[in-house]
C-alpha positions in Angstrom: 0.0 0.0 0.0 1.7 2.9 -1.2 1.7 6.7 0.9 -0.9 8.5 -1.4 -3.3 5.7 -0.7 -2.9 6.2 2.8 -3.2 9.6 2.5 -6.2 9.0 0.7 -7.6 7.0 3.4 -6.7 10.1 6.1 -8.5 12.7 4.3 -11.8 10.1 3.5 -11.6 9.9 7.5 -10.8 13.3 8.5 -14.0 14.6 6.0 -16.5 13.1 7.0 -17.3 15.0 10.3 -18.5 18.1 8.6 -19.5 16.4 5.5 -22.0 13.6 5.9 -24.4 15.4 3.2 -21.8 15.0 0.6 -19.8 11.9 1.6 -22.7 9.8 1.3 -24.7 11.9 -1.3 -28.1 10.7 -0.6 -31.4 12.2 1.3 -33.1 10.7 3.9 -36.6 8.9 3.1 -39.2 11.6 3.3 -37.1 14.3 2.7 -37.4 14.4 -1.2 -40.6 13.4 -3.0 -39.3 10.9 -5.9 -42.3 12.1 -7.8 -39.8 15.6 -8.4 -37.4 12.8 -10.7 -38.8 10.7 -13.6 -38.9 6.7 -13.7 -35.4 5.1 -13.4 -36.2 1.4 -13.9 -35.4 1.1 -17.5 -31.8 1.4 -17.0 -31.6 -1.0 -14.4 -29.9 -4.5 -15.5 -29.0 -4.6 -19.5 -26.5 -5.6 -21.5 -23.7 -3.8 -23.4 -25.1 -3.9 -26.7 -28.0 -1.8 -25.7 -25.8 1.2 -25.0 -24.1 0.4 -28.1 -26.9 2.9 -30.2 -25.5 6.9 -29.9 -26.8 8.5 -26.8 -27.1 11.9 -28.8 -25.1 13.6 -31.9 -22.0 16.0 -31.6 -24.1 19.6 -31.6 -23.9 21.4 -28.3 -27.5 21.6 -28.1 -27.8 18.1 -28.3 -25.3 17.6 -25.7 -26.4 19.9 -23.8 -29.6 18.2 -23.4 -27.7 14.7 -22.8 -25.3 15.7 -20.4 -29.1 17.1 -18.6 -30.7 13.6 -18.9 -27.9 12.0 -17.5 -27.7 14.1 -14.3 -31.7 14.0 -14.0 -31.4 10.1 -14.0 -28.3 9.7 -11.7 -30.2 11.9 -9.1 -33.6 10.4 -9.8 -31.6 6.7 -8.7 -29.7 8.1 -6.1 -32.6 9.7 -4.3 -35.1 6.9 -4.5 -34.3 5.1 -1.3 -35.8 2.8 0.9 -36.2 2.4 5.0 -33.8 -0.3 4.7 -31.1 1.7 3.0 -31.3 4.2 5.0 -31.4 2.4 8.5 -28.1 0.9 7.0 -26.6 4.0 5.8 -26.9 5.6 9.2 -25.4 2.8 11.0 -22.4 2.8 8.2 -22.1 6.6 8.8 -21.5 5.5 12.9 -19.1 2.7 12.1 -17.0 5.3 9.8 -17.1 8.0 12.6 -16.0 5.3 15.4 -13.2 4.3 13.0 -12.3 7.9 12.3 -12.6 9.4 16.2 -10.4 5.8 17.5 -8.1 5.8 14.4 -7.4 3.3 11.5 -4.4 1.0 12.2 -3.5 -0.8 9.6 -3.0 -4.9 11.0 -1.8 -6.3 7.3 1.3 -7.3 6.4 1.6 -4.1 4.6 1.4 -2.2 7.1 1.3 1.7 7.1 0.8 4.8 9.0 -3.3 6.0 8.3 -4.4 2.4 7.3 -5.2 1.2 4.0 -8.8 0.6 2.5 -8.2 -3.0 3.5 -8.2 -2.3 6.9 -11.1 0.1 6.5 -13.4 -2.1 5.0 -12.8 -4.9 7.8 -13.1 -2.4 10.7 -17.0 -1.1 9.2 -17.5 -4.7 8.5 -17.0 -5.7 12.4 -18.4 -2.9 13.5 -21.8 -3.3 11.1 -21.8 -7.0 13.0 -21.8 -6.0 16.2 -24.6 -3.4 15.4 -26.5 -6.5 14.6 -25.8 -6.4 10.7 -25.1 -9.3 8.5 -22.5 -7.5 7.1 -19.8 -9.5 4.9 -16.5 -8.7 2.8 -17.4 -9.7 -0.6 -14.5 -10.6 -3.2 -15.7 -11.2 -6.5 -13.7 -12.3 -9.7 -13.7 -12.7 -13.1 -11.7 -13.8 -16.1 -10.8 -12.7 -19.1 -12.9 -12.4 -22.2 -12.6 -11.1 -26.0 -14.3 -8.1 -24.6 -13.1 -7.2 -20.9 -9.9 -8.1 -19.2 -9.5 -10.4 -16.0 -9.9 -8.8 -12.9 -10.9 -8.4 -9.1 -13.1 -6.2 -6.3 -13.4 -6.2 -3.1 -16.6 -4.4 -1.2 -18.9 -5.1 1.8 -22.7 -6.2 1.3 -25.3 -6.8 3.8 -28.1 -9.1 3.1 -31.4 -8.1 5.0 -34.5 -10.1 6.1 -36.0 -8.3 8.2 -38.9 -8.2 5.1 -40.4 -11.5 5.2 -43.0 -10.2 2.4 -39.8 -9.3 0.5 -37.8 -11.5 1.2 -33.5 -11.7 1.5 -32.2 -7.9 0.0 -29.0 -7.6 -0.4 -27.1 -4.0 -0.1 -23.9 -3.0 -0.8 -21.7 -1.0 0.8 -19.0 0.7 -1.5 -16.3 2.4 0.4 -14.8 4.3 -2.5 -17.7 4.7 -4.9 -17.0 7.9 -6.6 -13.3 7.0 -7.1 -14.3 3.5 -9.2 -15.7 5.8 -12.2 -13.4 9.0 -11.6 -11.3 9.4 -15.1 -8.3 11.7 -15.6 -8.8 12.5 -19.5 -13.1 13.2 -18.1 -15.2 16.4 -20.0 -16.4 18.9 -17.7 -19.5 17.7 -18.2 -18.5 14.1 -17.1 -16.3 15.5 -14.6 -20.0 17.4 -12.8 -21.6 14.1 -13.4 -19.4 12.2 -11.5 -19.3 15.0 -8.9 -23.0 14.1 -7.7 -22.0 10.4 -6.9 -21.5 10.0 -3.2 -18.2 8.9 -1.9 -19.6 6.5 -0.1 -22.2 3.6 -1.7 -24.6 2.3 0.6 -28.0 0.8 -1.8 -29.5 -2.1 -3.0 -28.2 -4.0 -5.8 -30.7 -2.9 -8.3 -30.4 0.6 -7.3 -26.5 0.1 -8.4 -26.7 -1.6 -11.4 -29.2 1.3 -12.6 -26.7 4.0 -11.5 -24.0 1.5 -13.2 -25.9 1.9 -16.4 -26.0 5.5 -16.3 -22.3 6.1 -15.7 -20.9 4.1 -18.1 -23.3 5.3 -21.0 -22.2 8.2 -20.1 -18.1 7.4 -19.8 -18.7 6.0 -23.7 -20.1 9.4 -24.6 -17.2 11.3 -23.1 -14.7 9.5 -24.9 -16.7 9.4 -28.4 -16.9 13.2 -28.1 -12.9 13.4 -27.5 -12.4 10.5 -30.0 -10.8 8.5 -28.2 -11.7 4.6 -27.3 -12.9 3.9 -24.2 -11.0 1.5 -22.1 -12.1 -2.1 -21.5 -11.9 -1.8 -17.3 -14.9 1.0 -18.5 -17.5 -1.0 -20.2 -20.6 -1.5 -18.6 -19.8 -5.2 -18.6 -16.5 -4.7 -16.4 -18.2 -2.6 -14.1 -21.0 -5.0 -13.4 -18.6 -8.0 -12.6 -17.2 -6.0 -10.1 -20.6 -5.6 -8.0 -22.5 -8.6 -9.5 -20.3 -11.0 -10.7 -19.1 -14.4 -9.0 -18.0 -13.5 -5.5 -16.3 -15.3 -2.3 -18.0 -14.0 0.9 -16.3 -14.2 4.5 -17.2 -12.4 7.7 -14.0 -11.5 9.3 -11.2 -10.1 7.3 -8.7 -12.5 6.9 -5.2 -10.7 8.3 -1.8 -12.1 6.8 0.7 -11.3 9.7 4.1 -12.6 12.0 3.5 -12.3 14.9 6.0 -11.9 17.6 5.6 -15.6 18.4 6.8 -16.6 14.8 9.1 -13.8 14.9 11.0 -16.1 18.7 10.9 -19.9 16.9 14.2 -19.9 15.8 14.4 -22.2 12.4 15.7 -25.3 12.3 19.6 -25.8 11.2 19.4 -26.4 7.2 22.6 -28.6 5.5 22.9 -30.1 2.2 22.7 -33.1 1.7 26.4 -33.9 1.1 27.1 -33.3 5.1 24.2 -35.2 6.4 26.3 -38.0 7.5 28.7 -36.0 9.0 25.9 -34.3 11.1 24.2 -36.8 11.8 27.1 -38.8 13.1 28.4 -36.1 15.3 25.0 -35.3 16.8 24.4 -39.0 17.4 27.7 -38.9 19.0 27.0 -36.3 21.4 24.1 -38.3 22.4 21.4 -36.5 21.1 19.1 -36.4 18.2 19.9 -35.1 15.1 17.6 -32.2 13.9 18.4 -30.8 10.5 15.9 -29.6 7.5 17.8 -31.7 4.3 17.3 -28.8 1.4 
């Protein structure tokens, strides 16, 4: 874990005391009427070919009104919450604060000064469980294809059934949401898009594969208008696997350290195999044992 990362993780910590509003990005049931914000459903779920048509043509007027659409729809998703997503964002805003007023120590092998997301995600993780949460670390994976390149995600989801009508609903819980569609070479108008995302994802899964949708038909637009091609860890496909792909789920974060017990066994004596007689004939002489590791 490199020092920017940390420093990353410091300044996600140190903001969110004055900052809730905009760390998490979304409003409270009740608060908004999702009447103000027109039907999101459509884009939820879908496959890459059906963003494949052209969003709008190359005229400012038309991307004007595009670049509108877009933001309408991303706040029309983000805004359309649920009492379950919202009794689970508040206790994921307490388990942040705890972590931020006690201080993240990083306990990996890796270990630096700040913590690293790591860390973070297993300290919300046992703090969400002790609230009473079903809360996991998920790690999904996926390989290769003619269209998207292997890769790997890690990110906390709690599944929910306290809704027997319902039924189990899962909700993920997306540390560093905004950063996952952030790009460098982004339009301004991209650039405001992204700005409305909260840094912190805590929704159902249907809710984020809509606002997946969204992004990424809008990331293709950006980079059609700057003719450039858009890379493959961008497609809507990539970004999918990521949250909805094959995962591995465990409860406690599994911490690869030596500790100072393993750093006190001293190792056993290794010869070759050339002077194993010798040793062994001089130990047995001595009366004892002979304890080598033949290599």
């Amino acid at each position: 874990m490199d020092r920017q990362n940390s420093d990353d993780i410091m300044k996600f910590l140190d903001g969110m005391a004055s900052s809730d509003d905009v760390l998490f990005g979304f409003l409270d049931e009740g608060n908004h009427s999702p009447e103000d914000y027109p039907d999101s459903g459509s884009f939820a779920g879908g496959e890459e070919s059906d963003m494949d048509n052209d969003a709008a043509g190359c005229n400012s007027e038309e991307n004007k009104t595009f670049w509108n659409e877009q933001e309408h729809l991303l706040q029309a998703t983000l805004y359309r919450t649920s009492s379950v997503e919202t009794k689970i964002r508040q206790a994921t805003k307490e388990a942040l604060k705890e972590v931020r007023s006690k201080g993240l120590q990083c306990v990996c092998r890796r270990s630096v000064t700040g913590g690293c997301r790591s860390c973070l995600r297993g300290e919300v993780a046992s703090r969400l469980r002790d609230a009473g949460y079903d809360c996991v670390i998920c790690k999904s994976k996926w390989r290769s294809n003619h269209e998207i390149p292997a890769g790997e995600h890690e990110y906390l989801e709690i599944v929910d059934k306290s809704g027997s009508k319902k039924g189990e609903i899962r909700v993920v819980i997306e540390l560093s949401f905004r950063a996952e569609f952030e790009m460098a070479r982004g339009s301004d108008e991209y650039k405001r898009l992204i700005g409305i995302l909260p840094e912190v994802y805590v929704g159902k899964t249907e809710r984020l594969k809509s606002l997946i949708k969204i992004l990424c038909t809008a990331a293709k637009k950006c980079m059609k208008d700057k003719k450039m091609h858009i890379g493959p860890w961008r497609k809507h496909k990539y970004m999918q696997a990521k949250w909805h792909g094959t995962c591995e789920r465990k409860s406690a974060m599994l911490v690869d350290t030596e500790t100072e017990e393993d750093k006190s066994v001293m190792p056993k004596p290794r010869v070759s195999m050339l002077n194993y007689g010798i040793y062994g004939n001089l130990s047995s002489g001595m009366g004892r044992p002979a304890a080598v590791a033949v290599v």
